[in-house]
C-alpha positions as protocol buffer text, in pm:
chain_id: "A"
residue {
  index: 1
  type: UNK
  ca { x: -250 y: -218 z: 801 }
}
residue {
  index: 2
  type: UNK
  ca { x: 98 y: -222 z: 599 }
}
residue {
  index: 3
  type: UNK
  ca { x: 411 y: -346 z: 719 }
}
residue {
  index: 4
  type: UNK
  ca { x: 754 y: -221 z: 609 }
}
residue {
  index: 5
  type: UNK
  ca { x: 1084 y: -358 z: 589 }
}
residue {
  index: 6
  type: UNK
  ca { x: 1403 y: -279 z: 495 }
}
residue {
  index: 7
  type: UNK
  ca { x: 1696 y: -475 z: 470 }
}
residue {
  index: 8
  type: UNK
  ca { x: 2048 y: -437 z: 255 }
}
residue {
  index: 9
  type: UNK
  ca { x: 2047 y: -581 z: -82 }
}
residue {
  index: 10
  type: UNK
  ca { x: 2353 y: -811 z: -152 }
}
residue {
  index: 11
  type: UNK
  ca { x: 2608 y: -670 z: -353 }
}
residue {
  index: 12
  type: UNK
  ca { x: 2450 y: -399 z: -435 }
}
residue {
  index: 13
  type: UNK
  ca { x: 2553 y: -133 z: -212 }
}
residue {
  index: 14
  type: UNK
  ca { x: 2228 y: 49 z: -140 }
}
residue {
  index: 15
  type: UNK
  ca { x: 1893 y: -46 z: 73 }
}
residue {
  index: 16
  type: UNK
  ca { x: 1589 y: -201 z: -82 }
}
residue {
  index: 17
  type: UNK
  ca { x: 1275 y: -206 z: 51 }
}
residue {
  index: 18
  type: UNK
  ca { x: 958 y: -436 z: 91 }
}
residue {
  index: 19
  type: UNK
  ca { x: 645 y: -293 z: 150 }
}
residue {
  index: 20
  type: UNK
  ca { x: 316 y: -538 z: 234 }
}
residue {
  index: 21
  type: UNK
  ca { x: -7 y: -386 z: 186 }
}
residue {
  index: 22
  type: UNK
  ca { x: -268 y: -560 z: 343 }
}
residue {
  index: 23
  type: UNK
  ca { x: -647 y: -518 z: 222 }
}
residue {
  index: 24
  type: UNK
  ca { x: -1004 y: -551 z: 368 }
}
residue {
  index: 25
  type: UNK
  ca { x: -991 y: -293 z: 633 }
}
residue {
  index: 26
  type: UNK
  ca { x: -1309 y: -410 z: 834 }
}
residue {
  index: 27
  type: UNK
  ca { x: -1175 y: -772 z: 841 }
}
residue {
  index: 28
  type: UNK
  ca { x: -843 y: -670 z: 935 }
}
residue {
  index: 29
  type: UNK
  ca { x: -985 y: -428 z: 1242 }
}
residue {
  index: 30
  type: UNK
  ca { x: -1194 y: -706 z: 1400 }
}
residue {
  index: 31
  type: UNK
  ca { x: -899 y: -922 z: 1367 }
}
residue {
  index: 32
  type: UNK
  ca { x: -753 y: -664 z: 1562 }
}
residue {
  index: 33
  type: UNK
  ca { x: -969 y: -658 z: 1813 }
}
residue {
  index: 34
  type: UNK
  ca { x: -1016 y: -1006 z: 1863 }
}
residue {
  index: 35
  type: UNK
  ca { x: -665 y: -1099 z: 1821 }
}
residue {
  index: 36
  type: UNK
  ca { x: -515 y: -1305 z: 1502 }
}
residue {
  index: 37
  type: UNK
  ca { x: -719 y: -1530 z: 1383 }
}
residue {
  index: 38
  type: UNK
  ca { x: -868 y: -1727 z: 989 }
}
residue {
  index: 39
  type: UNK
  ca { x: -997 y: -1417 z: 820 }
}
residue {
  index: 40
  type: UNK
  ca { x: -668 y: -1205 z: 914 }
}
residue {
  index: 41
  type: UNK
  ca { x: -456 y: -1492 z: 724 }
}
residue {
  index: 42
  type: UNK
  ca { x: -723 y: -1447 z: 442 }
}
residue {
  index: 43
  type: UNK
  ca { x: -701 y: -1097 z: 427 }
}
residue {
  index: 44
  type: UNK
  ca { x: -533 y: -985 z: 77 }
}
residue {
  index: 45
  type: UNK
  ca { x: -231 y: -856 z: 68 }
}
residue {
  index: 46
  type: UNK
  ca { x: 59 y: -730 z: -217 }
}
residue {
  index: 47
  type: UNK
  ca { x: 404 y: -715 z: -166 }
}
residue {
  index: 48
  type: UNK
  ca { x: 579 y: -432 z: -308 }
}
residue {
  index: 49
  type: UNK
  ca { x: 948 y: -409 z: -375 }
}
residue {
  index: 50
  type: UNK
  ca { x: 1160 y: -59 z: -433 }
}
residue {
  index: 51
  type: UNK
  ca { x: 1524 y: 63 z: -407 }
}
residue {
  index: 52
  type: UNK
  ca { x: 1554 y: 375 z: -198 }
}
residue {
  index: 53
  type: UNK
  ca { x: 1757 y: 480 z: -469 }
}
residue {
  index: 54
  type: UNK
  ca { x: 1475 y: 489 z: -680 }
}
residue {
  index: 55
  type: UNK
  ca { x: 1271 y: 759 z: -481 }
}
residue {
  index: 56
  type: UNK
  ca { x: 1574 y: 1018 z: -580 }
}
residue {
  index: 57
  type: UNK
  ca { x: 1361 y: 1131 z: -859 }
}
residue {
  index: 58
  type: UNK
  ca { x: 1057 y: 1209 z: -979 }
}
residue {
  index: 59
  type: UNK
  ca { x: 1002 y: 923 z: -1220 }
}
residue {
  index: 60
  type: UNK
  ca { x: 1110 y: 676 z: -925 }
}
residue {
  index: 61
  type: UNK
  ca { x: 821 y: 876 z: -679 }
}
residue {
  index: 62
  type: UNK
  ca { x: 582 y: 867 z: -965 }
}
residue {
  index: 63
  type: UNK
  ca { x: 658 y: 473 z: -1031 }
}
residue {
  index: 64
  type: UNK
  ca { x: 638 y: 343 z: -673 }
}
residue {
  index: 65
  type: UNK
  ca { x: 288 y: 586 z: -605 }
}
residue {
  index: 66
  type: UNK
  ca { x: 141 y: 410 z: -922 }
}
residue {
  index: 67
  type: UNK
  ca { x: 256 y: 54 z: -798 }
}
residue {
  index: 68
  type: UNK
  ca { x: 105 y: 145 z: -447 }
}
residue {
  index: 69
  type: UNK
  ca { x: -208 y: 275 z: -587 }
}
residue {
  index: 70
  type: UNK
  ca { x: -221 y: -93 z: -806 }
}
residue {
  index: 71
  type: UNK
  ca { x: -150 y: -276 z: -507 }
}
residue {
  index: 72
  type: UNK
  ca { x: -423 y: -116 z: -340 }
}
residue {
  index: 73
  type: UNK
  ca { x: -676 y: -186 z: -610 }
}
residue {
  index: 74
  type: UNK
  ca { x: -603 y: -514 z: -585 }
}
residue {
  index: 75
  type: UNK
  ca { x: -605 y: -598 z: -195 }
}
residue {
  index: 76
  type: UNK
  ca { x: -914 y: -396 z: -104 }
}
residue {
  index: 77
  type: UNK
  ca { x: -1256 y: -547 z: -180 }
}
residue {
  index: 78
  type: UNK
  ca { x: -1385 y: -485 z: -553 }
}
residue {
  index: 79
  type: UNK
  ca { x: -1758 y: -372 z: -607 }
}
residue {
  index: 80
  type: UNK
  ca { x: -1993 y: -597 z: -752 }
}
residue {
  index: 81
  type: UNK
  ca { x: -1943 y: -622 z: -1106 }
}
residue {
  index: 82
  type: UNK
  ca { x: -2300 y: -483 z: -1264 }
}
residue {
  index: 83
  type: UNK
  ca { x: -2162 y: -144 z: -1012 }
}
residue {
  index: 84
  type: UNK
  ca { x: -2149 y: 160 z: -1231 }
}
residue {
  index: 85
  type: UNK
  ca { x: -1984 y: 336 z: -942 }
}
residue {
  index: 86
  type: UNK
  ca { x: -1663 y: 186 z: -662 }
}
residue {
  index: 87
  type: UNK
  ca { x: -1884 y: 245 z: -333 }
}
residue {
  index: 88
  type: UNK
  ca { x: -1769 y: 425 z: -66 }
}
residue {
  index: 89
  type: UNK
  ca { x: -1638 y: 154 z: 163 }
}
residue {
  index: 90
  type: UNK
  ca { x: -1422 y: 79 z: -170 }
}
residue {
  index: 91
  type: UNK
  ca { x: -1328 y: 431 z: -200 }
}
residue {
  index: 92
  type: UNK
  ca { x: -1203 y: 446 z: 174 }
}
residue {
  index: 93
  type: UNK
  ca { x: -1034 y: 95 z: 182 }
}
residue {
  index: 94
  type: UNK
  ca { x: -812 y: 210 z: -119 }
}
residue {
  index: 95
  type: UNK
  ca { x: -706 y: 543 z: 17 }
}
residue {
  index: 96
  type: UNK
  ca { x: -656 y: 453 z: 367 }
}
residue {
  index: 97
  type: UNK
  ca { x: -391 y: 178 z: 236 }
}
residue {
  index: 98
  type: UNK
  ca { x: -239 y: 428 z: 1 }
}
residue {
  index: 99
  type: UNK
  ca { x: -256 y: 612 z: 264 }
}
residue {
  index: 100
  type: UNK
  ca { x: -47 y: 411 z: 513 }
}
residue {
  index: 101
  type: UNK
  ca { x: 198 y: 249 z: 259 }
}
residue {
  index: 102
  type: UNK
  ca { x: 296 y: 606 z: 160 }
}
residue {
  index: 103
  type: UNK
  ca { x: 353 y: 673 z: 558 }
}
residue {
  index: 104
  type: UNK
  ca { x: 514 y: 360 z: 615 }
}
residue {
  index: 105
  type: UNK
  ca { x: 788 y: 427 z: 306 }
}
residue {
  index: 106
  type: UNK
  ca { x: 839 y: 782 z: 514 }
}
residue {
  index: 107
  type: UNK
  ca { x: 986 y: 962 z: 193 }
}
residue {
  index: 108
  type: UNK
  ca { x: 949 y: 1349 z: 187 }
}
residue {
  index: 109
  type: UNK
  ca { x: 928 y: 1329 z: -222 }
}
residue {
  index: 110
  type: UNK
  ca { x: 637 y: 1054 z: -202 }
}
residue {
  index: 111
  type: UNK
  ca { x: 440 y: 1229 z: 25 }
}
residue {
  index: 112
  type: UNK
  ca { x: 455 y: 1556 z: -205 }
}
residue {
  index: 113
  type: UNK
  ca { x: 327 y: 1340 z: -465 }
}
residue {
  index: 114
  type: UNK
  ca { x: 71 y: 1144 z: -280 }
}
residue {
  index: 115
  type: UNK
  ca { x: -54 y: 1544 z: -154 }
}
residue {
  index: 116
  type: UNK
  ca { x: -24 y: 1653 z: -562 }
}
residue {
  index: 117
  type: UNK
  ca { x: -218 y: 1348 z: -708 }
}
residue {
  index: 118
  type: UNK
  ca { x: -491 y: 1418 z: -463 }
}
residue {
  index: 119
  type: UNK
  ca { x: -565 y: 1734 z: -576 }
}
């Protein structure tokens, strides 16, 4: 699940954005089911914040995808550390929310990148 919302920064004459990445995708799909509830508050999350402006070029793209991919890392669960290898639920957790963020920011130049990088 990610959330995205934009709103104009004072002042400053262009839009910023705020994207919420939200981890844990099997807790956050029975919360679904069963409504809100404890483990959906306790599901990690990261906030990310970007300029449109910034996804004019390819340094911008390439900044926000690696913050997204970070964010991701972060919010979905980690394997156990003696794990050699992520697992696949790990694997999955992390791409779906890349996944979604990179829909939810709905920029043409990020979604090249996204389809480049996984290549």
């Amino acid at each position: 699940m990610t959330t995205l919302t934009t709103s104009r920064a004072h002042g400053r004459g262009f839009k910023s954005a705020l994207l919420l990445l939200i981890g844990g995708l099997a807790v956050a799909a029975a919360s679904a089911a069963a409504g809100a509830s404890p483990a959906e508050r306790d599901t990690p999350t990261a906030i990310i914040h970007y300029t449109t402006a910034s996804l004019a070029t390819d340094s911008g793209v390439r900044a926000l995808y690696r913050r997204i991919e970070m964010a991701a890392e972060k919010v979905c669960p980690h394997e156990p550390a003696n794990s050699q290898l992520p697992n696949e639920a790990l694997i999955k957790c992390r791409h779906d929310t890349i996944a979604a963020a990179i829909a939810k920011v709905n920029n043409q130049r990020l979604v090249a990148y996204h389809v480049a990088s996984a290549h």
